[in-house]
Backbone bond lengths (Angstrom), bond angles and torsions (degrees), N, CA, C in turn:
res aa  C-N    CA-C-N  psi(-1)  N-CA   C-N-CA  omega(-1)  CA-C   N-CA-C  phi
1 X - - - 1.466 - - 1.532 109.12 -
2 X 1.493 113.96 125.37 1.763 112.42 -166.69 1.846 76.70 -116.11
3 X 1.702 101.77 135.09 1.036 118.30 137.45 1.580 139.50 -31.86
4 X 1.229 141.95 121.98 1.788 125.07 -164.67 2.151 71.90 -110.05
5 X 1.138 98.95 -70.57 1.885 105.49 -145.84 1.234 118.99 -155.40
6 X 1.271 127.01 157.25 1.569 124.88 -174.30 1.517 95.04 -116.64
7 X 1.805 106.58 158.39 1.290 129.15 160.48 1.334 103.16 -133.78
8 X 1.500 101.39 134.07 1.362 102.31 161.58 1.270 132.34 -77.48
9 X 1.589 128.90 139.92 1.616 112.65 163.29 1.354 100.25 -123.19
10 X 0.961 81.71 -152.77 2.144 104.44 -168.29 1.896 108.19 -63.99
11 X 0.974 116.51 164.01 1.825 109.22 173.33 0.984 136.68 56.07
12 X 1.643 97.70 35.52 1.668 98.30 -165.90 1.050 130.38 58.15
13 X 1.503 117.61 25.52 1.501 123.07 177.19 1.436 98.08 -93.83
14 X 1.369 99.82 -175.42 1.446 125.13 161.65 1.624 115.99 -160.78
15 X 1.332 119.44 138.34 1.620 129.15 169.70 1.624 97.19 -61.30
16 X 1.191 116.15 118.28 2.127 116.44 166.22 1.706 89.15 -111.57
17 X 1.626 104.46 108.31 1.119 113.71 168.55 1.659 110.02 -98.91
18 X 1.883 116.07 142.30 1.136 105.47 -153.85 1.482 89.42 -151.13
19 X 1.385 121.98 150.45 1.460 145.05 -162.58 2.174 98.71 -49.11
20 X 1.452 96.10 -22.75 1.599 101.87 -161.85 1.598 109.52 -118.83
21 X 1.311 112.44 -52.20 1.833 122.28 159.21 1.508 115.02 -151.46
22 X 1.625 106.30 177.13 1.218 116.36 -166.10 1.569 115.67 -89.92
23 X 1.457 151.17 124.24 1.486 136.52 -172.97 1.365 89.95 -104.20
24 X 1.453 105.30 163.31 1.394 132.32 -175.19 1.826 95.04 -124.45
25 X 1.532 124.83 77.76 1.274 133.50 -176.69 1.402 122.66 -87.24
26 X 1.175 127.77 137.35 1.571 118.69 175.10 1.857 101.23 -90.01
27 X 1.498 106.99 138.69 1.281 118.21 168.00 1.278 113.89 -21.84
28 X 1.597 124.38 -57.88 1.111 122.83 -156.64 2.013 130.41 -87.62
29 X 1.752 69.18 -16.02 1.831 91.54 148.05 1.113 123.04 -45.88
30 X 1.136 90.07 -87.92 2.335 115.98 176.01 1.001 110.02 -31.87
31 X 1.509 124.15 -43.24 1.520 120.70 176.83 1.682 104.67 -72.07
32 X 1.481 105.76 -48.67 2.051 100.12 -160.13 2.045 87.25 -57.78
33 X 1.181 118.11 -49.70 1.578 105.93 -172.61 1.475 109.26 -73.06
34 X 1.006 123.70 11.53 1.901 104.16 -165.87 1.068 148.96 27.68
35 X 1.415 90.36 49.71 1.405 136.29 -173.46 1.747 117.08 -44.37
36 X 1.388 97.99 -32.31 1.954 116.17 -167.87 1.490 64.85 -84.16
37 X 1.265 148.51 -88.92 1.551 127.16 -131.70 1.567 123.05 -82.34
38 X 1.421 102.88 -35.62 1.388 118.08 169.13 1.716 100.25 -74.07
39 X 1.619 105.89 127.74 1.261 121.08 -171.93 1.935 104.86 -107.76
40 X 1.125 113.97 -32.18 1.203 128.82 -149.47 1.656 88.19 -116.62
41 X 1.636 105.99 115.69 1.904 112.11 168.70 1.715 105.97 -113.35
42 X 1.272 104.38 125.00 1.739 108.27 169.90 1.468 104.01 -79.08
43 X 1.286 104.87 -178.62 1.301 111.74 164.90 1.444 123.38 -76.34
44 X 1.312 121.18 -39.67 1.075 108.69 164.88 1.443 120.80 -64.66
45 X 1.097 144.99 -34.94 1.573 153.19 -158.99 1.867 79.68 -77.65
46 X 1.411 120.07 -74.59 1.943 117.61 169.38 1.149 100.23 4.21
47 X 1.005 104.07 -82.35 1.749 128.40 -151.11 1.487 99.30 -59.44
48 X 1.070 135.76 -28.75 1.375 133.63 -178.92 1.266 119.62 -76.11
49 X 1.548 95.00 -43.88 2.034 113.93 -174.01 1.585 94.16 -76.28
50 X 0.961 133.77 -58.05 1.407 127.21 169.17 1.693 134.81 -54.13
51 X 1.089 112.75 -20.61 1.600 115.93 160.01 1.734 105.60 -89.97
52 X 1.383 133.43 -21.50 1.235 134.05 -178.88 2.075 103.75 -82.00
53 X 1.156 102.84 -33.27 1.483 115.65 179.58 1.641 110.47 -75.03
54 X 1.404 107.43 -43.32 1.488 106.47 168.06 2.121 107.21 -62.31
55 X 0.548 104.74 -39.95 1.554 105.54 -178.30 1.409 120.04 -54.18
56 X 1.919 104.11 -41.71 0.982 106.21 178.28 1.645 124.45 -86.74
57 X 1.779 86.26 -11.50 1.629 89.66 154.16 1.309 147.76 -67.88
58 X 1.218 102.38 -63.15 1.327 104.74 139.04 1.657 135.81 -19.66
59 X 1.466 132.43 -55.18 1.180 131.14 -173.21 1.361 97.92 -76.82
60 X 1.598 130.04 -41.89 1.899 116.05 176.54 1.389 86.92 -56.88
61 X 1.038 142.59 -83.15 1.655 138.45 -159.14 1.764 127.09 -16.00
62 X 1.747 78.25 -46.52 1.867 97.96 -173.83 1.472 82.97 -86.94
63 X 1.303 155.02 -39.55 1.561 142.91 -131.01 1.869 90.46 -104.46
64 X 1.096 116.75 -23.22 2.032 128.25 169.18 0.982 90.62 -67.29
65 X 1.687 137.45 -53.69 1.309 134.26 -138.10 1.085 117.07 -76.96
66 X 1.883 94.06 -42.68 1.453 103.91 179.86 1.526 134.40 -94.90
67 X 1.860 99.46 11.09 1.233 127.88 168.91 1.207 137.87 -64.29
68 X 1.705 109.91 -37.91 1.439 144.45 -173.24 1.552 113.30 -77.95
69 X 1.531 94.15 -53.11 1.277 106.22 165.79 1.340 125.11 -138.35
70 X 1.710 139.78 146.12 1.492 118.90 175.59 1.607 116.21 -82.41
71 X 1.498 105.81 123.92 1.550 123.27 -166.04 1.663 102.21 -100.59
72 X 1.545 123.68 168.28 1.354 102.75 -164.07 2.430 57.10 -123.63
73 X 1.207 88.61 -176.92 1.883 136.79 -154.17 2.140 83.55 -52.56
74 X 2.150 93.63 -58.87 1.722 87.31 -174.56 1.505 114.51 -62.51
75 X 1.387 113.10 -17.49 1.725 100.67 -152.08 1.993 82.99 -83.47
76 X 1.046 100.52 -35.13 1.630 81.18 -153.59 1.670 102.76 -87.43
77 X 1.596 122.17 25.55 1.514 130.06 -155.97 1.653 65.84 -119.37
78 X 1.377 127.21 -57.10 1.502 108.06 -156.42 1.752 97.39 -82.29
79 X 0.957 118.82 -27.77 1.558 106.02 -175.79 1.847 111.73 -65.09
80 X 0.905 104.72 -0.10 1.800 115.59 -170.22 1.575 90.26 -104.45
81 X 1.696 123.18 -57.98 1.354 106.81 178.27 0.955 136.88 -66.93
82 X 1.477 116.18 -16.05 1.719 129.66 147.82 1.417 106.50 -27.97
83 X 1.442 113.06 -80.97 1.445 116.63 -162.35 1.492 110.93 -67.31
84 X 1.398 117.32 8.62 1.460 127.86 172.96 1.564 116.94 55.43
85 X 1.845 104.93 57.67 0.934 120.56 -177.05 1.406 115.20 -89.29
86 X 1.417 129.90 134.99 1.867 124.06 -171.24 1.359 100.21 -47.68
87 X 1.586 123.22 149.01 1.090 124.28 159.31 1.673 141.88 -42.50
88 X 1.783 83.84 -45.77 1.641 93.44 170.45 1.927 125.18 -82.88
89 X 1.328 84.15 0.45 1.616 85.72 176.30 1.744 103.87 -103.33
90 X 1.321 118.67 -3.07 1.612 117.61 157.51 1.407 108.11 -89.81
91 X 0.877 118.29 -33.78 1.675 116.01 -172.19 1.583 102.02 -65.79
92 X 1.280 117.55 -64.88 1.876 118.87 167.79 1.451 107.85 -48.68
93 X 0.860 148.71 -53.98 1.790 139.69 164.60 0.946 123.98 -21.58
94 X 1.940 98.07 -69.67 1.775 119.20 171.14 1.420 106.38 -31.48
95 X 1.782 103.08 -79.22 1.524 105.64 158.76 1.656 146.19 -9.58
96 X 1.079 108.48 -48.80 1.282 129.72 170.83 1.245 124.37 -53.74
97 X 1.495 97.45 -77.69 1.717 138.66 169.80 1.656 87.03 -44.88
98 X 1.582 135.48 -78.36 1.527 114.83 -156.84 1.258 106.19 -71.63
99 X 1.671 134.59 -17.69 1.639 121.41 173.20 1.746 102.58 -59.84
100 X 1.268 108.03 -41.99 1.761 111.38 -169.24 1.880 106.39 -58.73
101 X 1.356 94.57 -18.64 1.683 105.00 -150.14 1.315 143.98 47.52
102 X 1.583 90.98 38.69 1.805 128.57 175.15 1.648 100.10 -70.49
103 X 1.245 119.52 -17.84 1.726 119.05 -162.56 1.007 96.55 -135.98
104 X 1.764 140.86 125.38 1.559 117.54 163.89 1.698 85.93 -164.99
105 X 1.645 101.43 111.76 1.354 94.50 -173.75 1.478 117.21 -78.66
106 X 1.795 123.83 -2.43 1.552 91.60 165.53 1.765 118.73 -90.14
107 X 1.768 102.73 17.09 1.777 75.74 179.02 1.713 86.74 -107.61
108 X 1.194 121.39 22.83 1.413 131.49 -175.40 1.437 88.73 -83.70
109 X 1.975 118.24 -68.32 1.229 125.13 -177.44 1.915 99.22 -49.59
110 X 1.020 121.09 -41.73 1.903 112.07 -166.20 1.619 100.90 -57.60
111 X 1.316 134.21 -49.14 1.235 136.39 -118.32 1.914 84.05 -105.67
112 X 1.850 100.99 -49.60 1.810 104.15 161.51 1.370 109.24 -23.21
113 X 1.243 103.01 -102.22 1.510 144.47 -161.56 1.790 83.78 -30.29
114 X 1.252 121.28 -82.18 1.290 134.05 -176.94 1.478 115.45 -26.59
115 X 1.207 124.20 -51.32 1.935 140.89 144.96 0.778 90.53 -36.46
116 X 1.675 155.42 -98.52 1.197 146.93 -105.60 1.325 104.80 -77.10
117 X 1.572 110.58 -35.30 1.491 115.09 -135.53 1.819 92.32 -109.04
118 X 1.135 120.77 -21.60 1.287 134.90 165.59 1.971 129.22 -99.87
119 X 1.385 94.09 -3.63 1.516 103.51 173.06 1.719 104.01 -129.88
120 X 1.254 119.97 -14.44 1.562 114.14 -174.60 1.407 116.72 -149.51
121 X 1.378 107.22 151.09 1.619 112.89 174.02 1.604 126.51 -57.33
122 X 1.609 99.94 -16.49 1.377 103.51 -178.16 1.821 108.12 -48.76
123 X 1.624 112.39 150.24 1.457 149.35 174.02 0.944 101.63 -81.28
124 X 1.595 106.31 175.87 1.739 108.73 -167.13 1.515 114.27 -92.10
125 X 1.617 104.48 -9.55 1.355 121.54 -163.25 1.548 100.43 -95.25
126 X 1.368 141.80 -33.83 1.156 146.24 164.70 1.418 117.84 -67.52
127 X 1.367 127.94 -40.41 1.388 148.73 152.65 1.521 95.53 -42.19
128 X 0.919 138.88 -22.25 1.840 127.21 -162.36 1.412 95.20 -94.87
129 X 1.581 93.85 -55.52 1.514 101.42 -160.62 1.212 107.16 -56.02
130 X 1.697 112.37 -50.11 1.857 112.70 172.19 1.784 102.13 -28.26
131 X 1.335 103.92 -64.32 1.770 89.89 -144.23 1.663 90.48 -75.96
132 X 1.448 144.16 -23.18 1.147 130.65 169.30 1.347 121.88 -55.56
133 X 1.131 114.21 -12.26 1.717 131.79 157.10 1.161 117.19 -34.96
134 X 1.354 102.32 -71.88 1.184 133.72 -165.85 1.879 122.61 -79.78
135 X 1.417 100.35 4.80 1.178 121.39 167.99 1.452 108.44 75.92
136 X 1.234 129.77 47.41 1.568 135.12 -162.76 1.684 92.58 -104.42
137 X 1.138 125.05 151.15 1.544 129.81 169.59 1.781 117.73 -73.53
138 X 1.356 105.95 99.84 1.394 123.16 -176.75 1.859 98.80 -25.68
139 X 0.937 128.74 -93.90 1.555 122.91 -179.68 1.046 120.94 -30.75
140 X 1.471 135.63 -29.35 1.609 139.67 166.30 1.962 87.29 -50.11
141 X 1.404 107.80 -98.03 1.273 112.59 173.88 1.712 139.66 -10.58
142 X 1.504 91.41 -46.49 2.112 79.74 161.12 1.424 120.51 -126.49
143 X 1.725 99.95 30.56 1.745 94.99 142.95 1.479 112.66 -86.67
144 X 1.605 126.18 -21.72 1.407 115.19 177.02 1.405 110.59 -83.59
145 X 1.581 127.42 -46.17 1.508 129.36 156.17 1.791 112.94 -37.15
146 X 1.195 121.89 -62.26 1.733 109.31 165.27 1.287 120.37 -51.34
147 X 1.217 133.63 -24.05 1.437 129.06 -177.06 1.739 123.17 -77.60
148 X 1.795 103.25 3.32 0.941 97.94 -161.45 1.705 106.29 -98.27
149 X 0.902 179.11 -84.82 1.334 170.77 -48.02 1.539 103.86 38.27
150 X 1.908 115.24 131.79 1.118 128.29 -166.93 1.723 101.61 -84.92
151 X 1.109 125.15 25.38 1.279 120.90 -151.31 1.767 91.76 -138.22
152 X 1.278 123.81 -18.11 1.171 120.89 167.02 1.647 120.70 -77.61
153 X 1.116 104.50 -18.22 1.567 127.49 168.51 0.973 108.61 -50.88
154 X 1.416 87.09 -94.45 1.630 101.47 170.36 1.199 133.44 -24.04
155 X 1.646 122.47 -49.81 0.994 134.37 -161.88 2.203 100.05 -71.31
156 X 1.677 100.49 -44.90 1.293 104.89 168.24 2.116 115.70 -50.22
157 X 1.000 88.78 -29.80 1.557 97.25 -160.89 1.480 99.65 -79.55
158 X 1.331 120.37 -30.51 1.310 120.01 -175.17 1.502 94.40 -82.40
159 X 1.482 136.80 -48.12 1.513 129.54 167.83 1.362 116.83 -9.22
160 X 1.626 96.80 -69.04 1.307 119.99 -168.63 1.593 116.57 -67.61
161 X 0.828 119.18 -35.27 1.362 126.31 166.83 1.191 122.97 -32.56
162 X 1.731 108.90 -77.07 1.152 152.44 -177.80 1.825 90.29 -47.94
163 X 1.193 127.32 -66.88 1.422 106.18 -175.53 1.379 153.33 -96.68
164 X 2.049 79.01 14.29 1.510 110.21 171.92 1.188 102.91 -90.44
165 X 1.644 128.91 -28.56 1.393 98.83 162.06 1.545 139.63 -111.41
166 X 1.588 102.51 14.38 1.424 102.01 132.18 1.834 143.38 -59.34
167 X 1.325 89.80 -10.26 1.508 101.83 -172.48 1.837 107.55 -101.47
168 X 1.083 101.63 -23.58 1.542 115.01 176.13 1.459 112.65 -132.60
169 X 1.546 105.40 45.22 1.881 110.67 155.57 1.407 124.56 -47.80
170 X 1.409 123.24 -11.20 1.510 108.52 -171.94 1.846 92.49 -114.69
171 X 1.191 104.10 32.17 1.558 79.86 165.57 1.323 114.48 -113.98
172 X 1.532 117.09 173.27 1.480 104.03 -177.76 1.436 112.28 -98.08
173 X 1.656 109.35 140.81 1.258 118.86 -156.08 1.602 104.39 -32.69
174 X 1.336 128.31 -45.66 1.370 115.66 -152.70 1.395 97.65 -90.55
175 X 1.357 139.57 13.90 1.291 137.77 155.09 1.463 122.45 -92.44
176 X 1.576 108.99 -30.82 1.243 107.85 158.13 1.560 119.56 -94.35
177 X 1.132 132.30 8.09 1.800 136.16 150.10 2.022 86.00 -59.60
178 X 1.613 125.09 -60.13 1.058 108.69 -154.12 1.334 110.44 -69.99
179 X 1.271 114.64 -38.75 1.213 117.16 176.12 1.518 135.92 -25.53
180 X 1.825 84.21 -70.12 1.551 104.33 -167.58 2.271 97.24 -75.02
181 X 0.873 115.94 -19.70 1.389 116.76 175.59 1.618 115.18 -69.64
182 X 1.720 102.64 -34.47 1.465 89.46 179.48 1.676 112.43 -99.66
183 X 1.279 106.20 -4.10 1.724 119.42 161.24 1.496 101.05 -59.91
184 X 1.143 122.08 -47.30 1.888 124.17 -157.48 1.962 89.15 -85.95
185 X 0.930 102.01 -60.77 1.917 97.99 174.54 1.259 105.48 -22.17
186 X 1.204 115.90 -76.40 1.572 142.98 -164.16 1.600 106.46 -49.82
187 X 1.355 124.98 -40.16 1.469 138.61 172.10 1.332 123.57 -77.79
188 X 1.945 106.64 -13.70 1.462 104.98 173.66 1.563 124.04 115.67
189 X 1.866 99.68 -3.63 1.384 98.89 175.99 1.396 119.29 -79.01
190 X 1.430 111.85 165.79 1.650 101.54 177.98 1.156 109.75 -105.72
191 X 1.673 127.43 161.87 1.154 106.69 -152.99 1.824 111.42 -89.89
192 X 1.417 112.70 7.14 1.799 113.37 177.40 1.490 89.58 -79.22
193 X 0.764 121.91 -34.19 1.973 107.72 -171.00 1.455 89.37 -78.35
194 X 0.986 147.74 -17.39 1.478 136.79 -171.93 1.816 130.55 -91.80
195 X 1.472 97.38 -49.83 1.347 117.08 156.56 1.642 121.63 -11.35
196 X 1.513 117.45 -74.08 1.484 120.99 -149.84 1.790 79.73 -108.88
197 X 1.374 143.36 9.11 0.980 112.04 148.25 1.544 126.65 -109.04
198 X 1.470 114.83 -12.19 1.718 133.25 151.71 1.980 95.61 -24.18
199 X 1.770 92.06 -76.73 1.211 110.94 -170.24 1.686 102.86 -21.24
200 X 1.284 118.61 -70.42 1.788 142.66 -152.71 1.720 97.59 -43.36
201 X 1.074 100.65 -38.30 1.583 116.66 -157.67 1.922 104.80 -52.06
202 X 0.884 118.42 109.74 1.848 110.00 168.47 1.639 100.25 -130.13
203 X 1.066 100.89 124.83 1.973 104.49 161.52 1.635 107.51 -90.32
204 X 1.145 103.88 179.88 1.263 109.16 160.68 2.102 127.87 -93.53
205 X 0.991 102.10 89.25 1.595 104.55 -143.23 1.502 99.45 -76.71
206 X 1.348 119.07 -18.70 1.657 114.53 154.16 1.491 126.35 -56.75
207 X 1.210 110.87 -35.64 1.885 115.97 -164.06 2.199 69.57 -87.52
208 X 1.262 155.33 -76.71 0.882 146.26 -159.66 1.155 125.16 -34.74
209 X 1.605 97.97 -72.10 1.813 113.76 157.67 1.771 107.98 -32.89
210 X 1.090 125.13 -44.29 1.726 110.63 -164.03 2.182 89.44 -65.62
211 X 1.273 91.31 -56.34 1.424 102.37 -168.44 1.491 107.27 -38.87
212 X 1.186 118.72 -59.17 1.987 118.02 -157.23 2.169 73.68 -80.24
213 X 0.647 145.79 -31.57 1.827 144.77 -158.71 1.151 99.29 -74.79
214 X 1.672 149.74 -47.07 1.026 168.64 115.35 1.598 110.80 10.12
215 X 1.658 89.05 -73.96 1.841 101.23 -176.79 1.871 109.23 -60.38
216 X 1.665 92.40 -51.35 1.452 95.10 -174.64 1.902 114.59 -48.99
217 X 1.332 106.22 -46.28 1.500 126.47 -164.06 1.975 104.02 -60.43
218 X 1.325 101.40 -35.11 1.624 106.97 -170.40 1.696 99.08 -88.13
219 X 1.153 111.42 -30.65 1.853 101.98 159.06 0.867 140.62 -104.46
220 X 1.470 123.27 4.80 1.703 134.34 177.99 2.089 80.11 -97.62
221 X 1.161 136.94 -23.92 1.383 112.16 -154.93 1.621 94.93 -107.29
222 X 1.029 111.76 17.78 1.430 133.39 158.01 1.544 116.85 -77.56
223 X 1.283 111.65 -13.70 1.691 107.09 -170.59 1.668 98.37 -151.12
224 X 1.338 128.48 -23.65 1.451 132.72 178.02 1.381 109.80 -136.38
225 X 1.649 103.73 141.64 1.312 109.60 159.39 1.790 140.75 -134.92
226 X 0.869 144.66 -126.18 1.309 110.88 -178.01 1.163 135.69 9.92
227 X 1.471 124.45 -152.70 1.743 137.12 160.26 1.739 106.01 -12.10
228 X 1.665 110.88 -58.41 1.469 92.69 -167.95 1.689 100.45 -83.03
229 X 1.427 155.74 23.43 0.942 169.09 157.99 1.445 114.01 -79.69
230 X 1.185 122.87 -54.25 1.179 133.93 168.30 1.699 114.60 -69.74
231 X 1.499 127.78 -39.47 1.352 129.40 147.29 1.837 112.56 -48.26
232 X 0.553 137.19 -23.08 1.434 131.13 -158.35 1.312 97.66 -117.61
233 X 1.580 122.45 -18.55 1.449 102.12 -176.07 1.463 97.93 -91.83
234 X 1.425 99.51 -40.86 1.842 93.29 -172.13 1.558 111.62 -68.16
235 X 1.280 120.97 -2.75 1.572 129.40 -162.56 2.188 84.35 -89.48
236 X 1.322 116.52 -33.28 1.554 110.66 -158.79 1.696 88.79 -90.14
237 X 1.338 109.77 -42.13 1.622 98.36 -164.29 1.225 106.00 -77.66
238 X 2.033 136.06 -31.32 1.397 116.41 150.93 1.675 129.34 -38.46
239 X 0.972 100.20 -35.91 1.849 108.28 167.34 1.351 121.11 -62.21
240 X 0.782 124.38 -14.32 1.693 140.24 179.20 1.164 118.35 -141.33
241 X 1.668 104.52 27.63 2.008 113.59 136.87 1.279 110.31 106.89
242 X 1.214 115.35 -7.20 1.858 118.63 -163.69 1.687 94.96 -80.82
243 X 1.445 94.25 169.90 1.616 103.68 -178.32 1.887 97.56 -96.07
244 X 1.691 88.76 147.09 1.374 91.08 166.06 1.838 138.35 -45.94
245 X 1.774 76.69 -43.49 1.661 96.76 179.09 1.288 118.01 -61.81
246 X 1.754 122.81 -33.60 1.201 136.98 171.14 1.191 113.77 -38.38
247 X 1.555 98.06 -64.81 1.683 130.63 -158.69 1.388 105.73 -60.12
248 X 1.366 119.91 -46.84 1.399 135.19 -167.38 1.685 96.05 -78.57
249 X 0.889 147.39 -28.57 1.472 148.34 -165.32 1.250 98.11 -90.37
250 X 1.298 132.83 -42.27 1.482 125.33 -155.26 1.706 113.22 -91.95
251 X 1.571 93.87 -43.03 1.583 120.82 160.30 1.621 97.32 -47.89
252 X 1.728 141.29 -73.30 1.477 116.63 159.81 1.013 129.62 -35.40
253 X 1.058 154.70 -54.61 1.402 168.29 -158.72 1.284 92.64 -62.82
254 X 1.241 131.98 -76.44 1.440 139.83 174.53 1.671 121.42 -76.01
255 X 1.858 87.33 64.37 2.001 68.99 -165.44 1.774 102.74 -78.65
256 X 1.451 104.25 166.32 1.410 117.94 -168.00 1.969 102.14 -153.69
């Protein structure tokens, strides 16, 4: 196969037009073979420039990939075995990519953690599990999670608080203590940061109590009245946290 001429295109490519077909070469090919001087390709020499050209395909591919967005070492190892790329031609990439310091999963973990904690409610404990997902080395992960001040937590946790129980004013405090505790679980807090501020929490469980007492009273007196009316109401509003003593006072107050 004799070389005729090159065209350039876009990406560091070049057109290698040739007595037999056309190659689609990366620059840095042409140079590793010496390609401008060497005119004449065997088959074996082919076979070389073309497994060295796939490689370098591959790495623009992964170097877009990891352009768009920053990927940590697993995400962009499985996005390559998707496209059912040889093993050893991801492993030299990987390679590549962390000499360039295009890939480096602890500023992968900085840039996470940093998202989470400035774009979302997620905890430090849900934040872990994410990047343990993703196959990151557990100790990488909570030397940057320890580095952070216990007071930024908190400070999130009190956020959250604050507009979970604006959002659920009619419950009674000790349903929304449960509430908002198993909301913060669920997001990743642990439960020592949680404890002494659960505690803080008081509604006003009278202005609540009238509210669910009200609701309860106009649909339990839909199906009972008297004695078993008065059982059934205080039987729904004990279920939804109120004190007996409450229940029993207000139920007088409003006798029916």
């Amino acid at each position: 196969m004799r070389i005729i001429k090159f065209k350039k295109l876009s990406g560091g490519r070049y057109k290698t037009i040739t007595d037999e077909e056309e190659l689609i070469l990366y620059e840095d090919v042409i140079i590793k073979f010496n390609l401008l001087s060497i005119k004449e390709i065997d088959l074996k020499l082919l076979e070389q420039i073309l497994k060295e050209n796939k490689y370098y395909e591959i790495l623009n591919i992964s170097i877009k990939y990891i352009e768009t967005k920053m990927r940590s070492k697993y995400e962009l190892i499985s996005y390559l075995e998707k496209k059912e790329i040889e093993p050893s031609i991801i492993n030299k990439v990987i390679l590549e990519l962390e000499k360039l310091h295009l890939l480096n999963d602890i500023d992968y973990i900085k840039a996470f953690v940093n998202d989470k904690i400035n774009l979302s409610n997620d905890g430090p404990l849900k934040i872990k599990a994410e990047l343990l997902k993703k196959d990151i080395e557990e100790n990488e992960i909570d030397v940057y999670l320890n580095s952070f001040d216990e007071n930024i937590w908190i400070s999130k946790i009190e956020k959250i608080i604050s507009k979970k129980s604006k959002t659920n004013k009619n419950k009674s405090n000790l349903m929304l203590k449960k509430k908002i505790k198993n909301d913060l679980y669920l997001l990743g807090y642990p439960d020592y940061l949680l404890s002494d501020i659960i505690d803080k929490i008081n509604v006003n469980d009278e202005k609540s109590l009238k509210v669910e007492f009200n609701k309860s009273l106009k649909k339990l007196s839909k199906k009972y009245t008297n004695d078993k009316l008065k059982y059934m109401l205080k039987l729904e509003l004990l279920k939804k946290g109120f004190l007996s003593e409450q229940i029993d006072e207000l139920i007088l107050y409003n006798d029916f």
